[in-house]
C-alpha positions in Angstrom: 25.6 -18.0 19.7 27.8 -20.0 16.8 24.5 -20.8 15.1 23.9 -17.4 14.8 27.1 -16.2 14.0 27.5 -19.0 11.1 24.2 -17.4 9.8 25.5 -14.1 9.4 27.6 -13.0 6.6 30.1 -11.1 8.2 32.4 -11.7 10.7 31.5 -9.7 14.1 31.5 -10.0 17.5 28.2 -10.7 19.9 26.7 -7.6 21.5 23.8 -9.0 23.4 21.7 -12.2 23.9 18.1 -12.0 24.6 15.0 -14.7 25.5 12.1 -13.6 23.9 9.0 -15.1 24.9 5.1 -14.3 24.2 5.1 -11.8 26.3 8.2 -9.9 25.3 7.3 -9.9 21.8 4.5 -7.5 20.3 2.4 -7.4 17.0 5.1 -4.6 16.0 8.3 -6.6 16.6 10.0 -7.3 14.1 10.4 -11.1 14.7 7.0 -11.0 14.8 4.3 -14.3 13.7 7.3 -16.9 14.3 8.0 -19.5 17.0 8.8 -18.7 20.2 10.2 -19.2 22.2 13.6 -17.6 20.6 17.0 -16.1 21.6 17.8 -12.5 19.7 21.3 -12.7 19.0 22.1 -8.7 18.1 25.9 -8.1 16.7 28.3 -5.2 16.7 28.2 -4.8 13.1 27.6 -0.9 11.3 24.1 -2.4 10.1 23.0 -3.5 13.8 22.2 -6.9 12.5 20.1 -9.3 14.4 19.7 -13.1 14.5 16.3 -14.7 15.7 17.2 -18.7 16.8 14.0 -19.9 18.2 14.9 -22.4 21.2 12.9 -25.6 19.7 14.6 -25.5 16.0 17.9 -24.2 16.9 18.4 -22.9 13.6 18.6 -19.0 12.7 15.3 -18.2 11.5 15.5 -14.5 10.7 18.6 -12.2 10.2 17.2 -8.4 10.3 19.1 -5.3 10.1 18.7 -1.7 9.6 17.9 -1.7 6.0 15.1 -4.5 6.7 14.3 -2.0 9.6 13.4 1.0 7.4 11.9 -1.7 4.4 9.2 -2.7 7.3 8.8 0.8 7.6 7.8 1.8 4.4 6.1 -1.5 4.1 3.7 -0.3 6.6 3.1 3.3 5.2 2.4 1.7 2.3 0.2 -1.2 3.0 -1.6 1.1 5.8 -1.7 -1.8 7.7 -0.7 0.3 11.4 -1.5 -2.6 14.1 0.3 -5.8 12.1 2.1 -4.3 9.4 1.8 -7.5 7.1 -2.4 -7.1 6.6 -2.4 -5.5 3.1 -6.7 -6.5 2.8 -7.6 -3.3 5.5 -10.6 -1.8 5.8 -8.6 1.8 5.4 -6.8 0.4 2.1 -9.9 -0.5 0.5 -12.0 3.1 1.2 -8.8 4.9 -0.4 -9.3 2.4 -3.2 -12.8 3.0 -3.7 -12.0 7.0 -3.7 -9.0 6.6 -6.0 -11.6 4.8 -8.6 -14.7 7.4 -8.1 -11.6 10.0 -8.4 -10.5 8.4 -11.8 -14.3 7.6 -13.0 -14.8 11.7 -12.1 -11.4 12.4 -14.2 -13.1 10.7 -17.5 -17.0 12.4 -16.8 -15.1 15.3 -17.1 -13.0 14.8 -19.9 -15.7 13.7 -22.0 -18.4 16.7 -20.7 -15.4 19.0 -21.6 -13.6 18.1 -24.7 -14.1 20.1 -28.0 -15.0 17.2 -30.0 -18.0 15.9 -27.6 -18.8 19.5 -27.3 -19.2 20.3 -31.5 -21.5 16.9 -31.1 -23.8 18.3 -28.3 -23.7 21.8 -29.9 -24.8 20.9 -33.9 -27.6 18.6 -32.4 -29.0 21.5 -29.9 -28.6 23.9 -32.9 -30.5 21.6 -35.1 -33.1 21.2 -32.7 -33.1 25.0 -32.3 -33.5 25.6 -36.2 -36.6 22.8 -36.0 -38.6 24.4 -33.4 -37.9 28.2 -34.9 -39.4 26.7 -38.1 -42.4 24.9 -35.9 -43.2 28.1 -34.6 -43.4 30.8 -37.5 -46.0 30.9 -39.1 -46.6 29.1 -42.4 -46.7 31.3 -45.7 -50.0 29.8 -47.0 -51.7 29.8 -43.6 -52.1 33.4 -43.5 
């Protein structure tokens, strides 16, 4: 318990002490992918603080607190990574990243298929083209 209270920054008292082994820690905890096993050192501080001191390096290897709480939160959302948090390389991220680029590929079709100056282009050529068949098609002066 005094390694883990010399590894936290401020000065608070111990509110529990807890062995965690394989079994007591899931892909969601948040000491999560470290060695184990470990003693969870939680304090009576405002940010809920807690100190991960696995039993074999008996050195605090993780301080995590609220704030860290609602960072691996968001971390998640954002990632989309639901079952391990930390895989950012998803199957689910990488179909919304194809869909964002056919989105933004779609954006530019239709900005060039609808912008005036693309539009006067495609409108004097079909005009001109128009003007040359009209004159294919009458008939000549001298012909008749």
């Amino acid at each position: 318990m005094r390694i883990a209270q010399r590894g936290f920054a401020y000065p608070a008292a111990v509110r529990q002490v807890e062995y965690l082994t394989q079994d007591s820690v899931g892909r969601h905890h948040e000491y999560r992918a470290q060695p184990l096993p470990a003693w969870a050192i939680s304090f009576d501080h405002p940010s809920r603080a807690t100190a991960y001191v696995p039993a074999e390096l008996g050195v605090v290897q993780r301080v995590r607190a609220d704030r860290w709480r609602i960072f691996d939160f968001l971390w998640m959302l954002h990632t989309m990574d639901y079952a391990g948090r930390d895989n950012f390389n998803n199957l689910l991220l990488r179909a919304f990243s194809v869909l964002g680029l056919l989105t933004i590929g779609s954006g530019f079709l239709l900005f060039v298929v609808t912008s005036r100056p693309y539009r006067r282009r495609g409108r004097a050529s079909r005009q001109e083209s128009t003007r040359m068949r009209i004159a294919s098609d009458a008939p000549s002066a001298s012909g008749a």
